[in-house]
LOLUM-256860 format. One record per residue (C-alpha): residue number from 0; residue in one letter; x, y negated, z negated. Coordinates in steps of 0.25 Angstrom, whole numbers, padded with zeros to 4 digits, m for minus. Layout:
N
+------+------+-------+-------+-------+
| resi | resn |    xx |    yy |    zz |
+------+------+-------+-------+-------+
|  NUM |    A |     X |     Y |     Z |
...
+------+------+-------+-------+-------+
//
This chain:
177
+------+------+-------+-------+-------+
| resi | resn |    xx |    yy |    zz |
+------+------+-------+-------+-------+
|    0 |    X |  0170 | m0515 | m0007 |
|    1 |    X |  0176 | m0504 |  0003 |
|    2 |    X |  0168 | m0511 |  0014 |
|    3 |    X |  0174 | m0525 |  0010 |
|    4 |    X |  0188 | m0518 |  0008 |
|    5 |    X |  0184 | m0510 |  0024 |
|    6 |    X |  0179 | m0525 |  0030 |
|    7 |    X |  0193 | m0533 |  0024 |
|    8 |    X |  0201 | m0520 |  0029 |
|    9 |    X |  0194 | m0521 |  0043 |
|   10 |    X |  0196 | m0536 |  0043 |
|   11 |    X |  0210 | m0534 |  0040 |
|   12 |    X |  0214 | m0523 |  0051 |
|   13 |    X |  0206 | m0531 |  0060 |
|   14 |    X |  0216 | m0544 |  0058 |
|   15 |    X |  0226 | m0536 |  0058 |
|   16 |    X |  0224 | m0531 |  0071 |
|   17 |    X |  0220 | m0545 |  0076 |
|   18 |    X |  0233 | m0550 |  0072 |
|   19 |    X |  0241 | m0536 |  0076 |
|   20 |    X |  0233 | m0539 |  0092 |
|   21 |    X |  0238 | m0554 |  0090 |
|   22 |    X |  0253 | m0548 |  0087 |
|   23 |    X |  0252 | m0537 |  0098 |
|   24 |    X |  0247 | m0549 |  0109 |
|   25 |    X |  0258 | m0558 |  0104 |
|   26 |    X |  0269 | m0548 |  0106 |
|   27 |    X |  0264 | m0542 |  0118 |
|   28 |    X |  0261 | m0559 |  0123 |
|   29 |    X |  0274 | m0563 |  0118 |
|   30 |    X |  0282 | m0565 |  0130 |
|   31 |    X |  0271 | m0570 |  0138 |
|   32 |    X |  0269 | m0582 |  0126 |
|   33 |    X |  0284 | m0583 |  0125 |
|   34 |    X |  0286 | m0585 |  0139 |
|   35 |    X |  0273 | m0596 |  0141 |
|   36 |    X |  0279 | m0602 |  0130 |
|   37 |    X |  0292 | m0604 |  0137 |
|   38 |    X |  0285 | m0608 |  0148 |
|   39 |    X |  0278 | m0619 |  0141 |
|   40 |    X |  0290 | m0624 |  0136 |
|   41 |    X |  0296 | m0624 |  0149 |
|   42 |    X |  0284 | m0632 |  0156 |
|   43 |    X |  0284 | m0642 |  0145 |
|   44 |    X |  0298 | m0644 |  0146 |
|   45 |    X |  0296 | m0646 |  0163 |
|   46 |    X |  0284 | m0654 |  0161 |
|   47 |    X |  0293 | m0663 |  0149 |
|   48 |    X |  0304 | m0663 |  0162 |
|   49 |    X |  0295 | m0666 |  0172 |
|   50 |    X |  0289 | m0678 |  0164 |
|   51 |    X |  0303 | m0683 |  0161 |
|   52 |    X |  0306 | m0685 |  0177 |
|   53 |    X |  0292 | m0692 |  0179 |
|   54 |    X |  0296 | m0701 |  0166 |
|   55 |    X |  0310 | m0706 |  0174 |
|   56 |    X |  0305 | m0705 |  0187 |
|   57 |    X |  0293 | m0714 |  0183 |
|   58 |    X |  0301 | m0724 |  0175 |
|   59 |    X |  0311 | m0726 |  0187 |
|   60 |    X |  0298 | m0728 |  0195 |
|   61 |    X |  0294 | m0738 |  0186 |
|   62 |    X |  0307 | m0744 |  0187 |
|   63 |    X |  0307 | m0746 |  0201 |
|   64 |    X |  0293 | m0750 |  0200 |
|   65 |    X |  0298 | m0762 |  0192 |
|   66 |    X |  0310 | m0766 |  0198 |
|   67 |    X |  0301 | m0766 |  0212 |
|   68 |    X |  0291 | m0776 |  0203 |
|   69 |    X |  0301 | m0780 |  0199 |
|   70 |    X |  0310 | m0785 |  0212 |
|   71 |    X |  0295 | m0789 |  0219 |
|   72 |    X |  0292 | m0798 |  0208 |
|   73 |    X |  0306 | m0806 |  0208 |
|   74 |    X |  0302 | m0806 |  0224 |
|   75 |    X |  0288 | m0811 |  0221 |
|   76 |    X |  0294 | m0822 |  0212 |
|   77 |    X |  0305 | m0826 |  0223 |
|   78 |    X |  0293 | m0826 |  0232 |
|   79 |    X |  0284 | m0835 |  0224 |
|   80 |    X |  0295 | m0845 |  0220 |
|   81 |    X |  0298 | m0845 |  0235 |
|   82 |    X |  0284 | m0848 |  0239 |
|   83 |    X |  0283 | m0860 |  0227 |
|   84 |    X |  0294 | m0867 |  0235 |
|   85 |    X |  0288 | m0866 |  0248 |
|   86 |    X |  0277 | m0869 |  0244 |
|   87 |    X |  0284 | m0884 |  0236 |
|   88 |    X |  0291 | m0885 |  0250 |
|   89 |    X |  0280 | m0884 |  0259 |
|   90 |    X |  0273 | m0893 |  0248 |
|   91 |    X |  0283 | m0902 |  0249 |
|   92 |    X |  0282 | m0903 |  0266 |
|   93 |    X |  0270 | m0908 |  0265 |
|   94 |    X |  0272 | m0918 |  0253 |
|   95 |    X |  0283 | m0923 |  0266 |
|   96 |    X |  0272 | m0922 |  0276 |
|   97 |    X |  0263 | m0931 |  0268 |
|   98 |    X |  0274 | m0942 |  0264 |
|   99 |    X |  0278 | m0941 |  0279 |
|  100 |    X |  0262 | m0944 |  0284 |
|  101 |    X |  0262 | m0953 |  0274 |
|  102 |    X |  0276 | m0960 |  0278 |
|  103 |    X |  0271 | m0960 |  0293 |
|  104 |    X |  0257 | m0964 |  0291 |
|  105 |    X |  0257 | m0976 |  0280 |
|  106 |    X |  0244 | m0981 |  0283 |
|  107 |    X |  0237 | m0966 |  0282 |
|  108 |    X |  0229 | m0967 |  0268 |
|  109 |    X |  0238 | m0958 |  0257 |
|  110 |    X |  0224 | m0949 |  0257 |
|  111 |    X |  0227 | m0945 |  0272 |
|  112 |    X |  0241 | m0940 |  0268 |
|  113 |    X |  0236 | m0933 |  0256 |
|  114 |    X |  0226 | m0927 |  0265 |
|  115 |    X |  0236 | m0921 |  0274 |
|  116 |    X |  0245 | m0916 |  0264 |
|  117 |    X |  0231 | m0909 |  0256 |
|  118 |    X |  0230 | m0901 |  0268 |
|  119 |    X |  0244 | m0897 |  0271 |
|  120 |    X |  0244 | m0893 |  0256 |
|  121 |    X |  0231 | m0886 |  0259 |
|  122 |    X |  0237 | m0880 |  0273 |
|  123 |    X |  0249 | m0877 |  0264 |
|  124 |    X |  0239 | m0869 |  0252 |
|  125 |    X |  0233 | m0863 |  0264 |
|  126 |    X |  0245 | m0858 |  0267 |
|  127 |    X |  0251 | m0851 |  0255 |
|  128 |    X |  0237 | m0844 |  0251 |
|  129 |    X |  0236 | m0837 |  0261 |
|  130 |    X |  0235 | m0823 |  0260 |
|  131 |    X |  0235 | m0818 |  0273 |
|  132 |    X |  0248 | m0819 |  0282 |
|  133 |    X |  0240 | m0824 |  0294 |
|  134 |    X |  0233 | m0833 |  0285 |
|  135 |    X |  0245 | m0839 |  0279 |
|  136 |    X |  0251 | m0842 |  0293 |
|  137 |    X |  0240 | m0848 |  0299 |
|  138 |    X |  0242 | m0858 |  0288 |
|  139 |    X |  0254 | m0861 |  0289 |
|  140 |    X |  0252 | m0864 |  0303 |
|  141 |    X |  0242 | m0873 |  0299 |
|  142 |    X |  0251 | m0879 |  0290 |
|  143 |    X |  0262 | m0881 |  0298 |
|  144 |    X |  0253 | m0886 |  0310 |
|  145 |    X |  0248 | m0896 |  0299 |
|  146 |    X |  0261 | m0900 |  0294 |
|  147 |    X |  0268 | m0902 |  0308 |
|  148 |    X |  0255 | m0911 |  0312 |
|  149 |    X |  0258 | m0920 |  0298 |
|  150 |    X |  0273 | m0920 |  0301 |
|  151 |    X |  0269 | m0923 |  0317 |
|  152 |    X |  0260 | m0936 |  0312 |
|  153 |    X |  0269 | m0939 |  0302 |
|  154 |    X |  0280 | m0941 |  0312 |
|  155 |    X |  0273 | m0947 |  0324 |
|  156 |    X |  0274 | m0962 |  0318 |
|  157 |    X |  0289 | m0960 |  0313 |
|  158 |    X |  0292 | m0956 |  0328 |
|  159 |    X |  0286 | m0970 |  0332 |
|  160 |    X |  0271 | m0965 |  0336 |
|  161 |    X |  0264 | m0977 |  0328 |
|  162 |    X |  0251 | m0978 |  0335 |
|  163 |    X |  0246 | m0964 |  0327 |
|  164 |    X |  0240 | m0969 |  0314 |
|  165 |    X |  0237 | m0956 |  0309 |
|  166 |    X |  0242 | m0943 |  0309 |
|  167 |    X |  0232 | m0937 |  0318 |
|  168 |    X |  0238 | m0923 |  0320 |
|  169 |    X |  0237 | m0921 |  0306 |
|  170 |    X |  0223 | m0929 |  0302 |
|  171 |    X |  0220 | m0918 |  0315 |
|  172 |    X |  0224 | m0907 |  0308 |
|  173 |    X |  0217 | m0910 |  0295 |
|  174 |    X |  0205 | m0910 |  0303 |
|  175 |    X |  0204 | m0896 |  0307 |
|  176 |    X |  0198 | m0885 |  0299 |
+------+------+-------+-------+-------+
//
């Protein structure tokens, strides 16, 4: 039993001084774990800072972002609307051009003058799809080329020029590719 009594003795004294070792480290470690702590708190509170100024800067980047959107959309819009009109206007030219061919040429079949205004509607489609500035211009070109050709024919018998019987310059122009 005096072994027993010897080994619970020795287990004791030897926790003991584990847990004396431990005290002695804390107290001699104090100030260091004092100050790291401190320092700790100190990051967290910068790092807690630092996130806050990102947060309000983000959000007022996000609110310039949208009122940018914002102010580019309402221009889209405008532009779009814009773009409808023209596009009713120029619709509406050649919805004239037709009724002028038609009024200056009354023997012409209707299907001639729906031909001619098909096409400056197609000239016109051409027109307005195209992506590329060049493109677009070389279009309109033809367009207005065509248009002025219809207006030109469409004039000639009101001017007293009878003998055409058709108009040539645009029947011409519908000819080429």
């Amino acid at each position: 039993m005096n072994t027993f009594k010897d080994w619970v003795f020795t287990l004791v004294n030897l926790f003991q001084s584990v847990k004396d070792e431990n005290l002695r480290w804390q107290t001699a470690n104090h100030d260091q774990q004092a100050k790291l702590k401190h320092a700790q708190q100190l990051a967290e509170k910068n790092l807690a800072g630092e996130l806050k100024k990102k947060s309000v800067q983000l959000e007022h980047d996000i609110a310039l972002l949208r009122a940018k959107n914002d102010a580019e959309l309402a221009m889209l819009k405008t532009k779009c609307k814009q773009d409808i009109e023209d596009y009713k206007q120029y619709l509406a030219a050649l919805d004239q051009l037709k009724l002028s061919i038609q009024t200056s040429y009354t023997h012409l079949p209707e299907a001639v003058a729906f031909t001619i205004h098909h096409h400056a509607k197609h000239l016109l489609n051409n027109m307005w799809e195209a992506d590329d500035f060049e493109e677009k211009m070389h279009c309109e070109m033809r367009l207005i080329n065509f248009m002025t050709a219809v207006h030109d024919d469409a004039c000639l018998p009101l001017e007293g020029d009878r003998c055409k019987k058709l108009p040539e310059k645009t029947l011409e122009l519908l000819q080429q590719p």
